[in-house]
mmCIF file of the C-alpha atoms, coordinates in Angstrom:
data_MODEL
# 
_entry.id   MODEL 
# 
loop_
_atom_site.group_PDB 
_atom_site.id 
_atom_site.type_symbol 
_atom_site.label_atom_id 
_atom_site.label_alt_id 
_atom_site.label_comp_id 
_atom_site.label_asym_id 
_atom_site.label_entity_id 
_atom_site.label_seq_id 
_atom_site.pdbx_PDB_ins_code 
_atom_site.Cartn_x 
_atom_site.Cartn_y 
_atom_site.Cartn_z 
_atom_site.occupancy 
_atom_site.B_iso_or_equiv 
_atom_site.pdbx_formal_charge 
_atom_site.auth_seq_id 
_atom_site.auth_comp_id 
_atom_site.auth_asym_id 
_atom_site.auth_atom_id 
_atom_site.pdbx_PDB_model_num 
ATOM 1   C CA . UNK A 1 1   ? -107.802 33.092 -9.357  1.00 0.00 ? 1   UNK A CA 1 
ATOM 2   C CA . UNK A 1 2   ? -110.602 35.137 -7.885  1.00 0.00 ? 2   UNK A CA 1 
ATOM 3   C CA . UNK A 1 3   ? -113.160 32.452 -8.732  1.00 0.00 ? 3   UNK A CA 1 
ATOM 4   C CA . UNK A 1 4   ? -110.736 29.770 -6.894  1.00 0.00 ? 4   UNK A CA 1 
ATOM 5   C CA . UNK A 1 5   ? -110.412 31.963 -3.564  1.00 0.00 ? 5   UNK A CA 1 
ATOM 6   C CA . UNK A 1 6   ? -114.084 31.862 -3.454  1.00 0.00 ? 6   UNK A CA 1 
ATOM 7   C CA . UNK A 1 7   ? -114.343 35.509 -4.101  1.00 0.00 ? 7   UNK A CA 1 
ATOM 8   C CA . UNK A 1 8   ? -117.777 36.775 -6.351  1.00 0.00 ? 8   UNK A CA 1 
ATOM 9   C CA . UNK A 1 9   ? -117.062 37.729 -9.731  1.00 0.00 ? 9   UNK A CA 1 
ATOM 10  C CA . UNK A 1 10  ? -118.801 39.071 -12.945 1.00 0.00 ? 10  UNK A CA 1 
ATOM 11  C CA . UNK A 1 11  ? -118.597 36.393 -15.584 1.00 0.00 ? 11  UNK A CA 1 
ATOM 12  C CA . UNK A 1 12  ? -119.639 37.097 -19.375 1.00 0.00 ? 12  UNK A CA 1 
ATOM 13  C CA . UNK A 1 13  ? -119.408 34.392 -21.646 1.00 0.00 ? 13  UNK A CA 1 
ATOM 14  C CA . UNK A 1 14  ? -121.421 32.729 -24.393 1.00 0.00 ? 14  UNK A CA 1 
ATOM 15  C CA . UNK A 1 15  ? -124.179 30.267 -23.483 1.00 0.00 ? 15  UNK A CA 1 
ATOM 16  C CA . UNK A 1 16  ? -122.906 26.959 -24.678 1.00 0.00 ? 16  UNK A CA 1 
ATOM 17  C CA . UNK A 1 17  ? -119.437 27.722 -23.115 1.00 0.00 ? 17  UNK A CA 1 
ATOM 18  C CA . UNK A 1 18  ? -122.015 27.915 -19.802 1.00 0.00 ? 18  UNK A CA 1 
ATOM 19  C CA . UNK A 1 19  ? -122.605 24.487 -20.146 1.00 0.00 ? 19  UNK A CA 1 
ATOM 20  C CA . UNK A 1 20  ? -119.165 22.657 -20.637 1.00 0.00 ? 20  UNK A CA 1 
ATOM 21  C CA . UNK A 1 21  ? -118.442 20.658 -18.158 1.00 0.00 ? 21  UNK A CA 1 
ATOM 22  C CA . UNK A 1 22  ? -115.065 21.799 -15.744 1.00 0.00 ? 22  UNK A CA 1 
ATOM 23  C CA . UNK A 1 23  ? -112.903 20.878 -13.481 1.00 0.00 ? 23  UNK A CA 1 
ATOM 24  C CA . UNK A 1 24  ? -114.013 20.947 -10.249 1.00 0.00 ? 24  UNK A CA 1 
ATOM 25  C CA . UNK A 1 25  ? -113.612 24.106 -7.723  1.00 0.00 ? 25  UNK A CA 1 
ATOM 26  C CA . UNK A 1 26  ? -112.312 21.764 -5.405  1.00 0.00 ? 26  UNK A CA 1 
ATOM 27  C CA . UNK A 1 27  ? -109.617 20.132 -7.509  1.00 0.00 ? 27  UNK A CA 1 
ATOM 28  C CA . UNK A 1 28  ? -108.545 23.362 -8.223  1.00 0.00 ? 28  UNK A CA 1 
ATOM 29  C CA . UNK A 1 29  ? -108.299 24.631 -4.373  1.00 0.00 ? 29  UNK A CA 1 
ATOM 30  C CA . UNK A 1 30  ? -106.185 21.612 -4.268  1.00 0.00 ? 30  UNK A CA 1 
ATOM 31  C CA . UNK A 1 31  ? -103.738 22.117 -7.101  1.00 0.00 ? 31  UNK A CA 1 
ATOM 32  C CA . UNK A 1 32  ? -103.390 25.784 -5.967  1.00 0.00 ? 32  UNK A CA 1 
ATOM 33  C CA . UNK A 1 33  ? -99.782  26.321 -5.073  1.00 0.00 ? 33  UNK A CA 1 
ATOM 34  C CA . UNK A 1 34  ? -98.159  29.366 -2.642  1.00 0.00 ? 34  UNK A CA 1 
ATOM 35  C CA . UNK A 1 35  ? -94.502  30.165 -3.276  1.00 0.00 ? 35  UNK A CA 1 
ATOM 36  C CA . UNK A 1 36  ? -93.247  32.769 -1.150  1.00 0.00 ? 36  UNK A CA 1 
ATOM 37  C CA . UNK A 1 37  ? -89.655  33.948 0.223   1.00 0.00 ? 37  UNK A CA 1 
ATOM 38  C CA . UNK A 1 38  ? -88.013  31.796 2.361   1.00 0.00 ? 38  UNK A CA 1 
ATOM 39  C CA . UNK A 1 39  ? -89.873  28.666 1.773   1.00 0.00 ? 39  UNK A CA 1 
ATOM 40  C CA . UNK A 1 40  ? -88.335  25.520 1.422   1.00 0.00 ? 40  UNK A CA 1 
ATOM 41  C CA . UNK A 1 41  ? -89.875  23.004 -1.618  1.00 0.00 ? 41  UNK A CA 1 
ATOM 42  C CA . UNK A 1 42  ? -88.125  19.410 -2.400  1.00 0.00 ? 42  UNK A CA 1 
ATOM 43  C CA . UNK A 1 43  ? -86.871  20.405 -6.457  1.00 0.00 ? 43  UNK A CA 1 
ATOM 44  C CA . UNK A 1 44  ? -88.581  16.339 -6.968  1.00 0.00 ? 44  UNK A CA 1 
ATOM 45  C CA . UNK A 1 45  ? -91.837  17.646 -5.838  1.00 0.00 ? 45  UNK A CA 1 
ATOM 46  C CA . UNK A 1 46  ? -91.845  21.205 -7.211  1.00 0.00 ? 46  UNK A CA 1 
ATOM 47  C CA . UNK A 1 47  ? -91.350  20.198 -10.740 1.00 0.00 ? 47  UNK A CA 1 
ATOM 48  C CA . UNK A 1 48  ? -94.018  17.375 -10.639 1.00 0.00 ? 48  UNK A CA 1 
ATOM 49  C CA . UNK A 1 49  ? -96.114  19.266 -9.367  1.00 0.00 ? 49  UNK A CA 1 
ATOM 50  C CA . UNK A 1 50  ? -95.738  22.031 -11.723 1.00 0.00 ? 50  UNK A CA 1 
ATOM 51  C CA . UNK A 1 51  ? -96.501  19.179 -14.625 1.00 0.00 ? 51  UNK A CA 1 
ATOM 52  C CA . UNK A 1 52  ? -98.990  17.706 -12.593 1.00 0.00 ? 52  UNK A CA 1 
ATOM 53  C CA . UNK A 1 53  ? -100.700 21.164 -13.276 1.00 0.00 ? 53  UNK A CA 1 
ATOM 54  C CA . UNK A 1 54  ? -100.834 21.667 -16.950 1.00 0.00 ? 54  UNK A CA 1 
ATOM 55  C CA . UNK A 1 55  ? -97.162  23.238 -17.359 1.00 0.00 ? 55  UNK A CA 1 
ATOM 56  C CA . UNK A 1 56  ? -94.675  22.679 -19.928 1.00 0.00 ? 56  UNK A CA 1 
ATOM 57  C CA . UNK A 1 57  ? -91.192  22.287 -19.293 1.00 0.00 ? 57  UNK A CA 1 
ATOM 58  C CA . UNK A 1 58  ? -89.506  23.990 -22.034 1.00 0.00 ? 58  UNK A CA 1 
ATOM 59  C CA . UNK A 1 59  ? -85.639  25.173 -22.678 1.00 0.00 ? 59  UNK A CA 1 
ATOM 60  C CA . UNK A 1 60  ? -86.941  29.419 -22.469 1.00 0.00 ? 60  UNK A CA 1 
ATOM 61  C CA . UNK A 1 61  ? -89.835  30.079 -21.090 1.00 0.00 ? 61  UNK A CA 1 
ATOM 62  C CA . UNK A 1 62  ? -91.863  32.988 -23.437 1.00 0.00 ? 62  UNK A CA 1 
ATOM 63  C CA . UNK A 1 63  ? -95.113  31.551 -23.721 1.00 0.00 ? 63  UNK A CA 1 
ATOM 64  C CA . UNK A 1 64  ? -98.100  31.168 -20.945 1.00 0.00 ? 64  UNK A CA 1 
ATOM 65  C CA . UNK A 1 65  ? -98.391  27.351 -19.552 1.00 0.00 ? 65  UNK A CA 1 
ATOM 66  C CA . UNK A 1 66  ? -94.527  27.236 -19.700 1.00 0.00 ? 66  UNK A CA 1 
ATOM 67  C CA . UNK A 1 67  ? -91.717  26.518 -17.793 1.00 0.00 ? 67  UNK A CA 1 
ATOM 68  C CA . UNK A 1 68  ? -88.018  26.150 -17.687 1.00 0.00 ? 68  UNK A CA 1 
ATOM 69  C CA . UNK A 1 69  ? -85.184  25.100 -15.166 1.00 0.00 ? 69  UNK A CA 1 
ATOM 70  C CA . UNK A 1 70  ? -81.652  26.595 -15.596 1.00 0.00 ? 70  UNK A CA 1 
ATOM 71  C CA . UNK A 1 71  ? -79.306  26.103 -12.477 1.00 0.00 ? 71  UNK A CA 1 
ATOM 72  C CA . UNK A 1 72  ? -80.935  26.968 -8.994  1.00 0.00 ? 72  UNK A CA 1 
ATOM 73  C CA . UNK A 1 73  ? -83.326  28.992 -11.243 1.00 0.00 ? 73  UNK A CA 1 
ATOM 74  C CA . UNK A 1 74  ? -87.120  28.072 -12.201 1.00 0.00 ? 74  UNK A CA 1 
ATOM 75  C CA . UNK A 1 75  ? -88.921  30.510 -14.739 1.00 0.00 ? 75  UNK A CA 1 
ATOM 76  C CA . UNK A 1 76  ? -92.539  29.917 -14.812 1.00 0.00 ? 76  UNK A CA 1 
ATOM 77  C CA . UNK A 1 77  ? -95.450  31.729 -16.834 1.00 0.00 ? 77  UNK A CA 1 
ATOM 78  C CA . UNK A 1 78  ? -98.611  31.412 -15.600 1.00 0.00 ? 78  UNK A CA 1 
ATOM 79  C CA . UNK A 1 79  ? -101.794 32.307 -17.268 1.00 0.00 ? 79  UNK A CA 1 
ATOM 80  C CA . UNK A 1 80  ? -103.220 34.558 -15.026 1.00 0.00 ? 80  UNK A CA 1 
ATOM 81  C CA . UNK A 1 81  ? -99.971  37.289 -14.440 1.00 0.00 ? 81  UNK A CA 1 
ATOM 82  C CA . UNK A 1 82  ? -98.930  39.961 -17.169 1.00 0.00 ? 82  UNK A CA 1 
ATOM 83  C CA . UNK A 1 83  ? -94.986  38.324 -16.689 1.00 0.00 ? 83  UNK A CA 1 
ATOM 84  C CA . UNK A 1 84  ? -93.856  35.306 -15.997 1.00 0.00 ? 84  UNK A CA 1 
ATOM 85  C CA . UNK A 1 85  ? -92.030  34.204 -13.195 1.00 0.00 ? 85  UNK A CA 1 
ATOM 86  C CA . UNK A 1 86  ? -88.280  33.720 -12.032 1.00 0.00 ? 86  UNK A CA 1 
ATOM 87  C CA . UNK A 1 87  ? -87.949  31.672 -8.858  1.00 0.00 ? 87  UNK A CA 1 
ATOM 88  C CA . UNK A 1 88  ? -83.840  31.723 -7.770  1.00 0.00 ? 88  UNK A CA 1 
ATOM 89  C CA . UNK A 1 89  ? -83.365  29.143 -4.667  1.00 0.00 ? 89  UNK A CA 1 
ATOM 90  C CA . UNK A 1 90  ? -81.043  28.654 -2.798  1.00 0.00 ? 90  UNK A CA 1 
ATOM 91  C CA . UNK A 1 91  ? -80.626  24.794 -2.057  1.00 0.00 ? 91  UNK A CA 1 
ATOM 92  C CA . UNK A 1 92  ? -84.099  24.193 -1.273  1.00 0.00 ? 92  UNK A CA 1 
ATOM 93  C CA . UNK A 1 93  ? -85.233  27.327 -0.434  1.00 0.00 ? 93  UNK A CA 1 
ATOM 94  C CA . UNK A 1 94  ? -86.614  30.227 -2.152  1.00 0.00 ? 94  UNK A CA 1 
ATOM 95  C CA . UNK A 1 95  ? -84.371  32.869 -2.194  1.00 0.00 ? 95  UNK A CA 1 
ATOM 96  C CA . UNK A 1 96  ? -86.464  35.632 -4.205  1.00 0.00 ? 96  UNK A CA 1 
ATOM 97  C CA . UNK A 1 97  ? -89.033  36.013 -6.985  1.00 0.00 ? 97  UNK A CA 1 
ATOM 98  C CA . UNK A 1 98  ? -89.390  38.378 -9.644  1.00 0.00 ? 98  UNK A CA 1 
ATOM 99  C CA . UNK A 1 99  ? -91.370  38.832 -12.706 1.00 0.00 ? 99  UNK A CA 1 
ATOM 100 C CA . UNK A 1 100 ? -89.188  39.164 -15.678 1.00 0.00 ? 100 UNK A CA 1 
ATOM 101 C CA . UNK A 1 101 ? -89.209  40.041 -19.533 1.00 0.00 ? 101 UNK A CA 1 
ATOM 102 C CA . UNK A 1 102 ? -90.105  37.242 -21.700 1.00 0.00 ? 102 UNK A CA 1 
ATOM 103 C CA . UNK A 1 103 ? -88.228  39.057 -24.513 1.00 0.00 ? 103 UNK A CA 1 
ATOM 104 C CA . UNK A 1 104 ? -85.250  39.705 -23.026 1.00 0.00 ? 104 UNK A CA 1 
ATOM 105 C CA . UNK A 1 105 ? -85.051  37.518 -20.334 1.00 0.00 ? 105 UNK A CA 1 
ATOM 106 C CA . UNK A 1 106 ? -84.131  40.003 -17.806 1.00 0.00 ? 106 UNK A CA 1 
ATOM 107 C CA . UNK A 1 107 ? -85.360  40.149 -14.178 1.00 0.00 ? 107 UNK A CA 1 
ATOM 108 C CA . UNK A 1 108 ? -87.307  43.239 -12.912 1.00 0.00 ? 108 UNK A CA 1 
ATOM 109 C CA . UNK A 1 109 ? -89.632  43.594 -10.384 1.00 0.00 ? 109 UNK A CA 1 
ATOM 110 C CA . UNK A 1 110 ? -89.218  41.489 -6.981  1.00 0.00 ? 110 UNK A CA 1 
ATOM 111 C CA . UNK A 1 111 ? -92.064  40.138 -5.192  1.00 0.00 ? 111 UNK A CA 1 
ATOM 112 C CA . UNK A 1 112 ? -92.491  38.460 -1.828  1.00 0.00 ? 112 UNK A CA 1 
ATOM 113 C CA . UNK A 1 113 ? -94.728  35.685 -2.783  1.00 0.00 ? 113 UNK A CA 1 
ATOM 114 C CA . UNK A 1 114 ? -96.876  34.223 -5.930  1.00 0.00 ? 114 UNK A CA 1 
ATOM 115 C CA . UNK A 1 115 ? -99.815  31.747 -6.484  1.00 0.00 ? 115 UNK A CA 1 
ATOM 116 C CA . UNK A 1 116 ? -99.378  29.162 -9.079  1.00 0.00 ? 116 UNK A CA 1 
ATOM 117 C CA . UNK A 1 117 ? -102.613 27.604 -10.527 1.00 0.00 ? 117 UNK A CA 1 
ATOM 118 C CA . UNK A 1 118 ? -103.250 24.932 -12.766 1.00 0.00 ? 118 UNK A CA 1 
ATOM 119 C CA . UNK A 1 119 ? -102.355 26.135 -16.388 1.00 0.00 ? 119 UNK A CA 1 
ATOM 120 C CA . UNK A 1 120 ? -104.787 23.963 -18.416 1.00 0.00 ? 120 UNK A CA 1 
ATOM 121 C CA . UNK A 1 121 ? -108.711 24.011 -18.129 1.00 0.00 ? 121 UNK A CA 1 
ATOM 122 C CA . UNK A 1 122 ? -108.524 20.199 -17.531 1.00 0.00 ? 122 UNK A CA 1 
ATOM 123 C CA . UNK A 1 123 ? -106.746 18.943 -14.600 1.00 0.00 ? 123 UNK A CA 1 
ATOM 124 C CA . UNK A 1 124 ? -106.234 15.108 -13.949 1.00 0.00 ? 124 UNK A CA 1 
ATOM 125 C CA . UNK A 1 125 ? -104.777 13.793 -10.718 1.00 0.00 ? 125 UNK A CA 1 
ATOM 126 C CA . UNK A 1 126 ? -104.014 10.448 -10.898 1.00 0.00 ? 126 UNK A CA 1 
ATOM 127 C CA . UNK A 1 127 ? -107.059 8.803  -9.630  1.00 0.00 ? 127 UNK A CA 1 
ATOM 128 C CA . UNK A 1 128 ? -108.841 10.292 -12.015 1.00 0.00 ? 128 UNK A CA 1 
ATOM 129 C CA . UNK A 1 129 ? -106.599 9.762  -14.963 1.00 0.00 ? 129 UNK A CA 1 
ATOM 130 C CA . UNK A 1 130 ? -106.590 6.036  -14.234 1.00 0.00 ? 130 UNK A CA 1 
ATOM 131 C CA . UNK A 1 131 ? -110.443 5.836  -13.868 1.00 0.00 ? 131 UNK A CA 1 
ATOM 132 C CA . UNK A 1 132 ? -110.346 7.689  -17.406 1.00 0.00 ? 132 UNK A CA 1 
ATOM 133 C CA . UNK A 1 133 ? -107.890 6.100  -19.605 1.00 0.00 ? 133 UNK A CA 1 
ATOM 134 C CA . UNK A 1 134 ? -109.316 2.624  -18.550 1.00 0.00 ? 134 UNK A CA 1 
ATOM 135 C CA . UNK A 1 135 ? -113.366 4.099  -19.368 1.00 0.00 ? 135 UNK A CA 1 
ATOM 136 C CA . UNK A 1 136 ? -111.905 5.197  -22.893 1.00 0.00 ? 136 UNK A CA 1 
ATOM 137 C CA . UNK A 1 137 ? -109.941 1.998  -23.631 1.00 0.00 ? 137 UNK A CA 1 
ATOM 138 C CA . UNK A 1 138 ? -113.146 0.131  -23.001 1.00 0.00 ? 138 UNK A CA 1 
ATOM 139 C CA . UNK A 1 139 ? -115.226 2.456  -25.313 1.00 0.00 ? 139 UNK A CA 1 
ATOM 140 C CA . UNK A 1 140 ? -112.553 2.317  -27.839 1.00 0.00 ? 140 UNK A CA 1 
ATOM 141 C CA . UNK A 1 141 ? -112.882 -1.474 -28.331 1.00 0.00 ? 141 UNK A CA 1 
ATOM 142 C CA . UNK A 1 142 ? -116.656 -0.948 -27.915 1.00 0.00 ? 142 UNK A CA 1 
ATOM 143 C CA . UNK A 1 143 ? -116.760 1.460  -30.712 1.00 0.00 ? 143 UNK A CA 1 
ATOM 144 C CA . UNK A 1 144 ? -114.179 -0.131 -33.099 1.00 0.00 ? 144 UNK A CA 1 
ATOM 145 C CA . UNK A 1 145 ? -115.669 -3.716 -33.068 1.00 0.00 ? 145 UNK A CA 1 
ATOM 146 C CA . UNK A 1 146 ? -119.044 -1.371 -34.080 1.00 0.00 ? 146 UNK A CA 1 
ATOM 147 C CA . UNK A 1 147 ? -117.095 -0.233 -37.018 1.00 0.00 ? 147 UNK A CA 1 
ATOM 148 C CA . UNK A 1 148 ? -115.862 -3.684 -38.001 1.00 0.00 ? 148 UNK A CA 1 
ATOM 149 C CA . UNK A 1 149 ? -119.132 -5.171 -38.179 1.00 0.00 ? 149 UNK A CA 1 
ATOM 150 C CA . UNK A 1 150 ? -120.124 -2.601 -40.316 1.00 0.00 ? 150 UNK A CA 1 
ATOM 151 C CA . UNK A 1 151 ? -117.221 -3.304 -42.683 1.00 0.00 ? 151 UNK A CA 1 
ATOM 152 C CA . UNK A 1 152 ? -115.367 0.299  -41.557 1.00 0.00 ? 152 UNK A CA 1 
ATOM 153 C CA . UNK A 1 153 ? -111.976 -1.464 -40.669 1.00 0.00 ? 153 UNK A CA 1 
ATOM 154 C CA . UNK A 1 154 ? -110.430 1.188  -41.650 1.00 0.00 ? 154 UNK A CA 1 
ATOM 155 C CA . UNK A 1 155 ? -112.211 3.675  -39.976 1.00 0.00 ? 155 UNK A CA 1 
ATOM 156 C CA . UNK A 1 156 ? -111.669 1.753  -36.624 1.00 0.00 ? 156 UNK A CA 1 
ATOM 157 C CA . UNK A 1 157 ? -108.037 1.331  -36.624 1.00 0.00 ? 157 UNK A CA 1 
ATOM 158 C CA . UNK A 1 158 ? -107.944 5.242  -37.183 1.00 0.00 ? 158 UNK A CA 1 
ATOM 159 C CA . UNK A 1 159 ? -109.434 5.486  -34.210 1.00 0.00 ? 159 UNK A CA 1 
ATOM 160 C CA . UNK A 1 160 ? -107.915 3.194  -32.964 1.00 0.00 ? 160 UNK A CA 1 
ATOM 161 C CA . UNK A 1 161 ? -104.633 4.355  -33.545 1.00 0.00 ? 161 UNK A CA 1 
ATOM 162 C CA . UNK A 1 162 ? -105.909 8.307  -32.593 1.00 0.00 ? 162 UNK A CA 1 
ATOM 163 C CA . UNK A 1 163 ? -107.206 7.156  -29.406 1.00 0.00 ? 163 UNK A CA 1 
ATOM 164 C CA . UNK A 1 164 ? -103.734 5.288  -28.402 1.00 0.00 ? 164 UNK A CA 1 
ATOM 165 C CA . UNK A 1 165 ? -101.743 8.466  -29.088 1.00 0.00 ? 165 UNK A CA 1 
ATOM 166 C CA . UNK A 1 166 ? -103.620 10.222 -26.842 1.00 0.00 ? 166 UNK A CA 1 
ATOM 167 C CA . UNK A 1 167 ? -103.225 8.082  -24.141 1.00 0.00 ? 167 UNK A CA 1 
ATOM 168 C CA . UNK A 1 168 ? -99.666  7.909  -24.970 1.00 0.00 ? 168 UNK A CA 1 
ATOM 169 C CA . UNK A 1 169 ? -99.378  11.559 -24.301 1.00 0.00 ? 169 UNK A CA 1 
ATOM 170 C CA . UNK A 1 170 ? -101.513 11.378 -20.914 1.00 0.00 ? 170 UNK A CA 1 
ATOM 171 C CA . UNK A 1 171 ? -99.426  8.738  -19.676 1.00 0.00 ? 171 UNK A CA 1 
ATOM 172 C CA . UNK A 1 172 ? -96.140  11.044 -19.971 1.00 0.00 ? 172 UNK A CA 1 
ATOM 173 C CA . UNK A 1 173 ? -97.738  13.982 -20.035 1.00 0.00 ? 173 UNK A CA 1 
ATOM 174 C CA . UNK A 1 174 ? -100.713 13.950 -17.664 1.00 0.00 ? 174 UNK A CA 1 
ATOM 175 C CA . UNK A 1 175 ? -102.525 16.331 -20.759 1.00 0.00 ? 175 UNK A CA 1 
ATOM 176 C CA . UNK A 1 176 ? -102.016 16.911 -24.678 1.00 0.00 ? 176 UNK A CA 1 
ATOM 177 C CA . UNK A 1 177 ? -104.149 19.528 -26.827 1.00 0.00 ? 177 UNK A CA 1 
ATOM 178 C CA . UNK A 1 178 ? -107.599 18.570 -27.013 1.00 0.00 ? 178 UNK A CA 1 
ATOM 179 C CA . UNK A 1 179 ? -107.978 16.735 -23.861 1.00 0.00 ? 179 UNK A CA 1 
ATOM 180 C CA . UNK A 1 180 ? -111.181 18.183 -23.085 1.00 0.00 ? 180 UNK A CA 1 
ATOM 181 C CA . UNK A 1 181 ? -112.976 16.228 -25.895 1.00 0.00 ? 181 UNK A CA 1 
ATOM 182 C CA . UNK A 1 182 ? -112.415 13.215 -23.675 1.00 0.00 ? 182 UNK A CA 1 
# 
C-alpha cells in the first residue's frame, strides 16, 4: 500500500524474487479503490471491479483475496488489513464500514473509510488480457506442432489441453493460480 502511494519503504527479499517481473506501479495506482462513508458506488460496477482485482466471490468470506455479498452487505478481505471488511449500504450508498471477525462473523470496529487494492500479484485489465491470451494461443500452436514433428503427440495435446484450461479460467475469471508463469 505504502509502495503504491509512492511513499519510500525498506524492502528485504531474496535476489531472484528482485528480478520477477510485476505489475506495473501504474496499473496498480489505477486499480486502487477508496470506499469511504457516504459514497455512492453502482453494485454492477463495485463487484466487477472487485473481480477485476484479483478477488474471489465466495459464500463467507474467512480467507484473504475473498469476498462475499449477503443483502445490502459486502464483506471483503484484503491482503494488506489484519480483518476483513464489512461494507453495509444503503441503496447505493455506503452506509458504514467495519472490520469484523472472520471466525465469528461479527462486526467490531467502525471505520470512516478503506483502500481496496488489487488482491493478486498479477493484474490484467482487459487490454492486456486480450493482447495475452491471443500471444499464448499463437505460441501454443507454435510449440505443439514442434512436438508433433518430433513424434511427442502426446506431449502436445497435454499442453495443449493445459494451456486451454487456463485460458478458460482467464476468460471467466480474469486470473487462476499460477498465472504468473504466463
Amino acid at each position: 500500500e505504502r509502495l503504491v502511494a509512492g511513499q519510500q519503504i525498506l524492502v528485504v527479499a531474496p535476489l531472484p524474487a528482485l528480478f520477477s517481473k510485476l505489475t506495473p506501479a501504474k496499473l496498480w495506482r489505477e486499480r486502487r479503490l477508496k470506499i469511504e462513508v457516504g459514497l455512492r458506488l453502482s453494485w454492477e460496477v463495485f463487484l466487477k471491479n472487485l473481480v477485476e482485482m484479483g478477488y474471489e466471490r465466495t459464500e463467507l468470506t474467512e480467507n484473504e483475496g475473498s469476498f462475499s455479498v449477503r443483502g445490502d452487505i459486502v464483506d471483503i478481505f484484503p491482503f494488506y488489513t489484519p480483518l476483513p471488511l464489512r461494507i453495509s449500504f444503503f441503496d447505493e450508498e455506503v452506509e458504514s464500514i467495519r472490520y469484523f471477525d472472520a471466525e465469528s462473523q461479527r462486526s467490531l470496529e467502525t471505520i470512516p473509510a478503506a483502500v481496496l487494492l488489487p488482491a493478486r500479484e498479477v493484474i490484467l485489465n482487459a487490454a492486456a488480457l486480450q493482447k495475452g491470451t491471443a500471444a499464448l494461443v499463437d505460441e501454443v500452436g507454435e510449440v505443439a506442432g514442434q512436438l508433433k514433428a518430433k513424434n511427442q503427440a502426446r506431449a502436445a495435446d497435454r499442453l495443449r489441453t493445459k494451456v486451454e484450461n487456463h485460458l478458460v479460467k482467464l476468460r471467466n475469471l480474469g486470473y487462476f493460480d499460477g498465472v504468473e508463469q504466463y
